[in-house]
C-alpha positions as a printed Julia matrix, in Angstrom:
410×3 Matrix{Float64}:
 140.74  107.14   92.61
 137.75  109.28   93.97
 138.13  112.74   94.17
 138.38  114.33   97.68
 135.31  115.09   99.5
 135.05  118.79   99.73
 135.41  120.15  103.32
 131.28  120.46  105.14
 129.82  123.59  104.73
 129.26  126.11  107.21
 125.99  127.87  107.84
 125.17  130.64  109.92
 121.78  130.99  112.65
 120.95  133.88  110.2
 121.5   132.1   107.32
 119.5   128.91  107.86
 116.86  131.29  109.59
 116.75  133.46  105.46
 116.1   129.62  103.9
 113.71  128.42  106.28
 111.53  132.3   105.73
 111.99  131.52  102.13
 110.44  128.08  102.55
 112.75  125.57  102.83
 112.46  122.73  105.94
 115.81  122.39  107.54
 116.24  120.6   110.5
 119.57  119.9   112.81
 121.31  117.1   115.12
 123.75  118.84  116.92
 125.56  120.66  114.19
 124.56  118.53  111.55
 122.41  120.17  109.05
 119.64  118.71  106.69
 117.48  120.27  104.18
 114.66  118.13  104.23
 112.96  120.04  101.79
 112.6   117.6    99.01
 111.42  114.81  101.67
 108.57  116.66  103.49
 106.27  115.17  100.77
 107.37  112.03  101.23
 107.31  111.65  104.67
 105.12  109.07  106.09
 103.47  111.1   108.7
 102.73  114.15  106.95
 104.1   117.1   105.25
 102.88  118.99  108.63
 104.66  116.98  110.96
 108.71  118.06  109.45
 107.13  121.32  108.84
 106.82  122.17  112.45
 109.84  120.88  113.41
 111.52  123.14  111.03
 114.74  124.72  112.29
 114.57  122.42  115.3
 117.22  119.99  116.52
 115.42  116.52  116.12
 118.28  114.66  117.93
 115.39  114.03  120.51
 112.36  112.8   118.0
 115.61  110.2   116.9
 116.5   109.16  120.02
 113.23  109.03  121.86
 112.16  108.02  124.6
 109.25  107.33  123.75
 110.04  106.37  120.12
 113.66  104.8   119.01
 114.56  105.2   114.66
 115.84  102.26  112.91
 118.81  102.85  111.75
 117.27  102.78  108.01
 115.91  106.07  108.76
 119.03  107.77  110.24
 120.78  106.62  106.76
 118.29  107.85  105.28
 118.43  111.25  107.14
 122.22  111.4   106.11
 121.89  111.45  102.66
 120.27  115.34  103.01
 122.82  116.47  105.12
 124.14  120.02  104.07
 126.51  121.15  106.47
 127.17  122.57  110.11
 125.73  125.13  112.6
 128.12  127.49  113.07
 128.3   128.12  116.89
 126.03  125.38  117.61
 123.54  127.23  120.08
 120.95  125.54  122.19
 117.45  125.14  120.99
 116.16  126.17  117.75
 117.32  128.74  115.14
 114.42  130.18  114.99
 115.25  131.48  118.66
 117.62  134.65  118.72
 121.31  133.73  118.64
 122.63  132.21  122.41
 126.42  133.24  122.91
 127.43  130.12  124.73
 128.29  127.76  122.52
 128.17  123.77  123.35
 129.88  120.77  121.39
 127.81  117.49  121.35
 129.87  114.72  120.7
 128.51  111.56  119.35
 127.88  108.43  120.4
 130.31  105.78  119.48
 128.1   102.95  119.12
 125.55  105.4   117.08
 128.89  106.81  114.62
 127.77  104.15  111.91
 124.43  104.82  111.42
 125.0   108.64  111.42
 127.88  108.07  109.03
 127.13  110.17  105.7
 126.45  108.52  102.42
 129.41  108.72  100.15
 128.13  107.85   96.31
 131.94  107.54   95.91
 132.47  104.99   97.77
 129.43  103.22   97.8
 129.54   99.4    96.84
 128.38  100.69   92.94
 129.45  103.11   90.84
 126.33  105.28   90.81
 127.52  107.15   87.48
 126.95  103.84   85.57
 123.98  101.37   85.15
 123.6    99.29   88.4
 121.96   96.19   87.07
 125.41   94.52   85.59
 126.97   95.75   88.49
 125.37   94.04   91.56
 125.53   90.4    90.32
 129.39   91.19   91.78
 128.45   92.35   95.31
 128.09   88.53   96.21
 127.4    88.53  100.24
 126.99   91.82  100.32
 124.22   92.06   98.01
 121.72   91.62  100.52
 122.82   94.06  103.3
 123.67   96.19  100.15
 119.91   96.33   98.48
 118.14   97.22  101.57
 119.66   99.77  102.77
 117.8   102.56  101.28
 118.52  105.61   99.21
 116.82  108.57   97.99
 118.22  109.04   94.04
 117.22  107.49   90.95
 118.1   104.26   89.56
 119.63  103.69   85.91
 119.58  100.11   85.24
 120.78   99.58   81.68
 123.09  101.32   79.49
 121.11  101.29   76.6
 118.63  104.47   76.21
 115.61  102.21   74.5
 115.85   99.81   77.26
 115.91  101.71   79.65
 113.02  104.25   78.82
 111.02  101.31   78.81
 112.06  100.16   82.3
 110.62  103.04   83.74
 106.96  105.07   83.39
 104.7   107.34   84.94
 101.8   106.05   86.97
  99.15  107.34   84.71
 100.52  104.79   82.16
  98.76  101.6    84.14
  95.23  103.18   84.17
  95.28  104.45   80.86
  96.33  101.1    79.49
  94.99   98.57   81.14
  91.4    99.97   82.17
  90.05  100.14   78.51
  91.54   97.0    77.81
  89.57   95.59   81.34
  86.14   97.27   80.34
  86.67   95.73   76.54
  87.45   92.3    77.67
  84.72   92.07   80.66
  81.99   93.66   77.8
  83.42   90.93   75.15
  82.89   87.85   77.62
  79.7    89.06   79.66
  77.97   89.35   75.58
  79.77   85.6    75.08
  78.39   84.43   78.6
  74.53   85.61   77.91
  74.5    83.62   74.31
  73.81   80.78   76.6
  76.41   78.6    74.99
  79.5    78.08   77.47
  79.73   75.17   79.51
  82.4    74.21   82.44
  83.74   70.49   82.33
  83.12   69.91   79.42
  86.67   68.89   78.41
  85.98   65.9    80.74
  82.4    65.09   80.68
  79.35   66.42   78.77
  77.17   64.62   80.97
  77.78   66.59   84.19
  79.1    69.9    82.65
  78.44   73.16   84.65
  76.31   75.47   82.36
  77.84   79.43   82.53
  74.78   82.07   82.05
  75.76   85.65   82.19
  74.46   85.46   85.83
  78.1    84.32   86.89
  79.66   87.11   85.31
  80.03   89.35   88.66
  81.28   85.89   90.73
  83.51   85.26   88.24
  85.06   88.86   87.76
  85.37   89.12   91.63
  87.09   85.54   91.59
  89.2    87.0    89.29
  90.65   89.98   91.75
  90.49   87.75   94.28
  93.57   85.23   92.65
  95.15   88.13   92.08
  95.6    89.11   95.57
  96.75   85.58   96.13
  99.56   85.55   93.39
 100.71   89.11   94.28
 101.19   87.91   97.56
 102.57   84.56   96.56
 105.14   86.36   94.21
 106.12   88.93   96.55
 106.94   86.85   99.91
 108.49   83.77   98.49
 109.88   85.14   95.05
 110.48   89.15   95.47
 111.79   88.35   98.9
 113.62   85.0    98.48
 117.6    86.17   99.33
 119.34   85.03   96.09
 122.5    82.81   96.58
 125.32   85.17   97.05
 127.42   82.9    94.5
 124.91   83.63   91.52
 125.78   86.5    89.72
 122.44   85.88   87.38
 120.1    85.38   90.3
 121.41   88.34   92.21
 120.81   90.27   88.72
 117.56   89.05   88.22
 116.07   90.05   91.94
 117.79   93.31   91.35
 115.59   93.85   88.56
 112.39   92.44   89.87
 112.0    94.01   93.35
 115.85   94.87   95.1
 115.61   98.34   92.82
 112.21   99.55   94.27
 113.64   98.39   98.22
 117.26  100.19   96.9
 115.51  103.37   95.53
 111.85  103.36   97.01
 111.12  107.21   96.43
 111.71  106.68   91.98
 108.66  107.21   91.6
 109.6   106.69   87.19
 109.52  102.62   89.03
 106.91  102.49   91.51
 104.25  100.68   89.07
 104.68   98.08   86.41
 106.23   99.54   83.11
 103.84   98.49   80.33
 106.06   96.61   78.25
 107.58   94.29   80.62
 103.86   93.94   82.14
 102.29   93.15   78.88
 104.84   89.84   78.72
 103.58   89.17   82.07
  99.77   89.79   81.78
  99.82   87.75   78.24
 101.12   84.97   80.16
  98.41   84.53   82.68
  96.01   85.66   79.77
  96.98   82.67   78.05
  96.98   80.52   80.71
  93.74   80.95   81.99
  92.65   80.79   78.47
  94.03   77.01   78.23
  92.36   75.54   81.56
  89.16   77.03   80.94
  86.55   78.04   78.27
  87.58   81.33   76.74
  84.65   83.46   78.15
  85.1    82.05   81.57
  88.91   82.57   81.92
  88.69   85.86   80.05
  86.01   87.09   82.91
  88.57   85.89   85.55
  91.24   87.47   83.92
  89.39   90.94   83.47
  88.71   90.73   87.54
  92.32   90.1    87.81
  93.48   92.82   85.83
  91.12   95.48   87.72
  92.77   93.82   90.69
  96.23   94.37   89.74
  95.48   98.32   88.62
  94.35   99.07   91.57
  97.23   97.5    93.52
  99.21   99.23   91.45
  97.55  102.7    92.36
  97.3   102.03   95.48
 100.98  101.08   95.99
 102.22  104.89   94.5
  99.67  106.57   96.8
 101.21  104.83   99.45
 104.58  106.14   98.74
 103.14  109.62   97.37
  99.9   109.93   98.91
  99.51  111.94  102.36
  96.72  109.84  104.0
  94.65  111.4   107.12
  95.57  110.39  110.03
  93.14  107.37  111.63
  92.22  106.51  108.38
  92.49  102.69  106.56
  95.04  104.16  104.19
  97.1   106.29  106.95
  97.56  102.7   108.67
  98.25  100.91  105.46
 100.97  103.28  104.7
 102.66  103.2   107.99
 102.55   99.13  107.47
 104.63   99.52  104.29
 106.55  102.11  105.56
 107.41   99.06  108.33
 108.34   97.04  105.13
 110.28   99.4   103.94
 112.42  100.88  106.64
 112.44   98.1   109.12
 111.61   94.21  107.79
 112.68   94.82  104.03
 113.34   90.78  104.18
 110.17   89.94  104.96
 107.2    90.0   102.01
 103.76   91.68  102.92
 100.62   92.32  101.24
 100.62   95.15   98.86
  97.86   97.07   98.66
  94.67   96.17   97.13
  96.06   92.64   98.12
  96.35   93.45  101.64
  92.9    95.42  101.68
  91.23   91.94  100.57
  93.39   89.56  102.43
  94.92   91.38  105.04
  92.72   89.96  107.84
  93.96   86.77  107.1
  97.52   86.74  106.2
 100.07   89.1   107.58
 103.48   88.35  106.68
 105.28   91.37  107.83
 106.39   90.73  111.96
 105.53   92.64  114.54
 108.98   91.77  116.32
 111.81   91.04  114.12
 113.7    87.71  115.28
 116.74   88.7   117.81
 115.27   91.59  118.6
 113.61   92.53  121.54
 111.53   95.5   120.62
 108.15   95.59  118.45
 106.92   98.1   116.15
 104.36  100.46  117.49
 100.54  100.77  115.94
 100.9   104.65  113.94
  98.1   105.66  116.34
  99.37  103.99  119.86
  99.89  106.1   122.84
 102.46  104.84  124.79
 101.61  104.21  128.56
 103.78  106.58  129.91
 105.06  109.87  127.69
 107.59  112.33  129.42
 106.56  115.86  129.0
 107.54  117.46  125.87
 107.74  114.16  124.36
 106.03  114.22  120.5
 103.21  111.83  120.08
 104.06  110.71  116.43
 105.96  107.8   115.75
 106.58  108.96  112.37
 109.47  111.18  112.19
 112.19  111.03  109.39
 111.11  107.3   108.71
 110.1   104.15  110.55
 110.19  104.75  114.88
 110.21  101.82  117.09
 109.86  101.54  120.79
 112.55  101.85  123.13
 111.0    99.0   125.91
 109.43   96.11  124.83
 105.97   96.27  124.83
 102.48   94.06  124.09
 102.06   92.8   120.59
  99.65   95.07  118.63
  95.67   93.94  119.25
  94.05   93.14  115.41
């Protein structure tokens, strides 16, 4: 049996007020504390944006009007929870202490999603590997995997194996760009010998000859497939719900893409771990290799391989990175924040893929089905803002709009 969960702590005004001078970004609903401190550099919006809000109650920025949180986010928000406000007083602690004291109850149909995270008696046993354990969860797998949380994952028991599960996101540059560069000057040298031919496993009489002239073609042919498997793998394969019978299948989308929904801030799993990338990379070397001639597939396969690197960097920026606001990247990132917080179920572009093919395929929703609202652009207005209202829609995770409103313009 669990141990007991200690009793909340209790802070006073003057004591939050000493951590927030010393530099720490705590923030209240009510009497509920959070230290947000580790999470300001996550946070989709910008470090600035929790900054000023520091010492605030941000039961409004939750609630709206004019912007709603999923219920993702207040989870999410739960799992830096501290402690209580002693006393309670109106408006921030930065103000001077107020004697009268209020009590805000809670909303009953909100007391779920507010309800703290208890690694005790969570679904998994969070002091042991995960990845033997969630082939049990069954039905609740699903429900289970996307609800997000902000701690590290340990998959397997052994040490090896799991070292090379995880990396740093230098690893994927340092690896695979010489190996890119190497291969694309191998094949462009092959190329301008004059000697390849296309088709000419079925005909010599109408084969295509290859000249180095096709290099560039091919090598941007090359990043384009890529774009098209990544998003082929990740919508029908990454997001496919596994049968909640198969304790293998469950495993194996646990392993593939439920830890990075489950734990989406482990940032030792955010990119491809070169071992278990090499099997897959080999494969599709090889492949192209046996459907056409070796310089050909080998240029297609460098273009991929640039392709995939910088999906791969682009992907931890967009978890990392702080983006200015109103630029490309600042819009990308609130899209997979969307994916992250609000359609988990649904696949999306990643990325370089989506910067390629993103005019053309969106598979993220802008209205979830059975729902009535729809996600706001990061940069909307709304039509009508009380006063005092904030204008971001990115506070402590993914906002959506209380009313239902026009489908975003692309």
């Amino acid at each position: 049996m669990a141990p007991a969960r200690p009793p909340a702590a209790s802070f006073s005004p003057a004591e939050v007020q000493r951590r927030l001078a010393a530099g720490a970004c705590w923030v209240r609903c009510g009497a509920r504390l959070y230290d947000l401190t580790d999470f300001v550099r996550h946070h989709p919006g910008g470090e600035q944006l929790l900054r000023a809000r520091a010492g605030q109650d941000v039961s409004a920025d939750l609630d709206g009007p004019p912007h709603r949180h999923s219920a993702n986010a207040r989870r999410w928000l739960e799992q830096y929870y501290v402690g209580d406000l002693q006393g309670d007083p109106q408006g921030s602690v930065e103000n001077e202490p107020v004697a009268s004291v209020s009590t805000q109850k809670a909303d009953p149909a909100m007391e779920p999603k507010f309800k703290a995270v208890d690694w005790d008696k969570d679904l998994v046993d969070w002091r042991k590997p995960l990845l033997w354990q969630v082939g049990h969860l069954g039905e609740k797998y699903d429900e289970w995997v996307h609800q997000p949380v902000t701690r590290p994952i340990r998959l397997f028991q052994s040490d090896l194996i799991e070292a090379l599960s995880k990396t740093v996101w230098y690893s994927v540059p340092i690896i695979w760009i010489p190996l890119m560069l190497y291969l694309s000057w191998s094949y462009y040298q092959t190329l301008a010998q004059g000697n390849v031919r296309l088709f000419t496993s079925f005909t010599t009489e109408y084969s295509v000859a290859m000249p180095e002239s096709v290099f560039p073609g091919l090598f941007v042919l090359g990043m384009l497939l890529w774009s098209l498997v990544e998003y082929l793998i990740h919508r029908f394969l990454f997001h496919m719900k596994p049968p909640s019978n198969s304790y293998y299948l469950i495993m194996l989308h646990f392993v593939l893409h439920g830890q990075h929904h489950k734990a989406p801030f482990d940032e030792s799993r955010l990119v491809f771990p070169p071992v278990p990338a090499s099997l897959v990379i080999g494969f599709f070397y090889a492949f192209l290799r046996l459907i056409l001639p070796e310089a050909v597939g080998g240029t297609v396969f460098a273009g991929g391989l640039l392709g995939y690197v910088i999906y791969d960097m682009i992907h931890y920026y967009l978890h990392f990175g702080s983006p200015h606001k109103g630029s490309y990247l600042y819009s990308l990132k609130a899209y997979h924040v969307k994916h992250h917080f609000a359609h988990q179920r649904s696949g999306e572009l990643g990325g370089a893929s989506r910067s390629l093919m993103g005019p053309f395929l969106d598979s993220t929703p802008e209205r979830p089905p059975g729902q009535g609202s729809r996600i706001r652009s990061p940069d909307a207005q709304p039509s009508r803002q009380p006063q005092g209202a904030h204008l971001s829609p990115w506070c402590l995770g993914l906002c959506q709009d209380r009313q239902t409103r026009k489908p975003i313009n692309k």
